[in-house]
C-alpha positions in Angstrom: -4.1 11.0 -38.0 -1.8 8.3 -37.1 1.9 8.7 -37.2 2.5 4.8 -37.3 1.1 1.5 -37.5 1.3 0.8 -33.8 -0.3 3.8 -32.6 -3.4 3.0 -34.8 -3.3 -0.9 -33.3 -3.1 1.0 -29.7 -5.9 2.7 -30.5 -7.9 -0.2 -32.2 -7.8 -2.3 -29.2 -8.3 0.7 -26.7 -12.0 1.1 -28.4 -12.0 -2.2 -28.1 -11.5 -2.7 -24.8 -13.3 0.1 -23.4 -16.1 -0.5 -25.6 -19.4 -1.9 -23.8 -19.5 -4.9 -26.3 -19.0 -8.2 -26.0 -16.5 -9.5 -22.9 -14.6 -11.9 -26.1 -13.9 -8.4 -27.4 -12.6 -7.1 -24.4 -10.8 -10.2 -23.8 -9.0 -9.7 -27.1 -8.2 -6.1 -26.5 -6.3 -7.1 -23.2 -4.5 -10.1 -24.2 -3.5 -7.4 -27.5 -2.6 -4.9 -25.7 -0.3 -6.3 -23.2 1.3 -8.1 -26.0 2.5 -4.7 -26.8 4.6 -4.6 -23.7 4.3 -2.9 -20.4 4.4 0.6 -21.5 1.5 0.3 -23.4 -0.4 -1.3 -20.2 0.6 1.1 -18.0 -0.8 4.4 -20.3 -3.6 2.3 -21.6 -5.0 -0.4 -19.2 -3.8 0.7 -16.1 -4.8 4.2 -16.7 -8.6 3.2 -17.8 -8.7 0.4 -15.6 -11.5 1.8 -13.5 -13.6 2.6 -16.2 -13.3 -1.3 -16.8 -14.3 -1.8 -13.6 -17.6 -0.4 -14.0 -18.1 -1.9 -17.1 -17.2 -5.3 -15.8 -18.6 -5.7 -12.3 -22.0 -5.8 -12.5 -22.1 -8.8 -15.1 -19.4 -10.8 -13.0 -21.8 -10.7 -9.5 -24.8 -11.8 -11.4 -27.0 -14.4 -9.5 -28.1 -15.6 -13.0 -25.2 -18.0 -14.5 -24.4 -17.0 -17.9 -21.7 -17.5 -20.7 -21.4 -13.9 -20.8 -20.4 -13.8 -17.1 -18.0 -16.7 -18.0 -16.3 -14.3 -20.6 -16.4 -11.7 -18.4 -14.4 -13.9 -15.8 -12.1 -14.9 -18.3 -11.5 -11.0 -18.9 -10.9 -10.1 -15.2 -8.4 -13.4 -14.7 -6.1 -11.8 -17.9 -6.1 -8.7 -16.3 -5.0 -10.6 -12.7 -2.5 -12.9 -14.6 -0.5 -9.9 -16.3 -0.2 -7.9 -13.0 1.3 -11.2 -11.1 3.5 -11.9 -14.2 4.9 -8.6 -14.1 5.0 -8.5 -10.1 8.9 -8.7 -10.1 8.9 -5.5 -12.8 6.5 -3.9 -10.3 8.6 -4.7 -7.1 11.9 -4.2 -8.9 10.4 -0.1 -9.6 9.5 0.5 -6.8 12.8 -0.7 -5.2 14.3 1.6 -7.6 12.4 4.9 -6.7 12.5 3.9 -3.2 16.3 3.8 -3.4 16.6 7.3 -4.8 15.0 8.8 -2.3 17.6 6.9 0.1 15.2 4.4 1.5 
């Protein structure tokens, strides 16, 4: 079913992360995932990220202060760090297809 080790990991932390389990699990699937580099985020988080969303939200606006909304916090802040880490990649693309088109 898998052709190699990586697509099986890929595919391990997708379940993970799309899973409605616990938010540490999620957390682990995101930090995992974009460990695997940006390709891998852009096919597989960015790609599901609003399915996240509505996984997510409604624990993070919760009157009720919980650990779980902690965790769920901590997942949304990984998901904000990696975009601003990789803001110069982002700007640097679109630069590129910009200047193609003669922009």
């Amino acid at each position: 079913m898998y052709t190699t080790l990586f697509d099986r990991v890929v595919n391990t932390l997708t379940e993970a992360f799309l899973r409605p389990d616990t938010f540490a699990a999620h957390y682990g699937a995101i930090i995992g995932l974009q460990m695997l580099g940006p390709h891998v985020v852009s096919e597989v988080l960015m790609t599901n990220i609003h399915k996240y969303v509505s996984i997510i939200s409604p624990k993070l606006w919760e009157k009720k202060f919980s650990i779980e909304q902690l965790e769920a916090w901590r997942c949304y802040d990984a998901l904000l760090v990696f975009q601003f880490r990789n803001l110069p990649n982002l700007i640097a693309c679109i630069w590129q297809i910009l200047s193609k088109d003669g922009c």
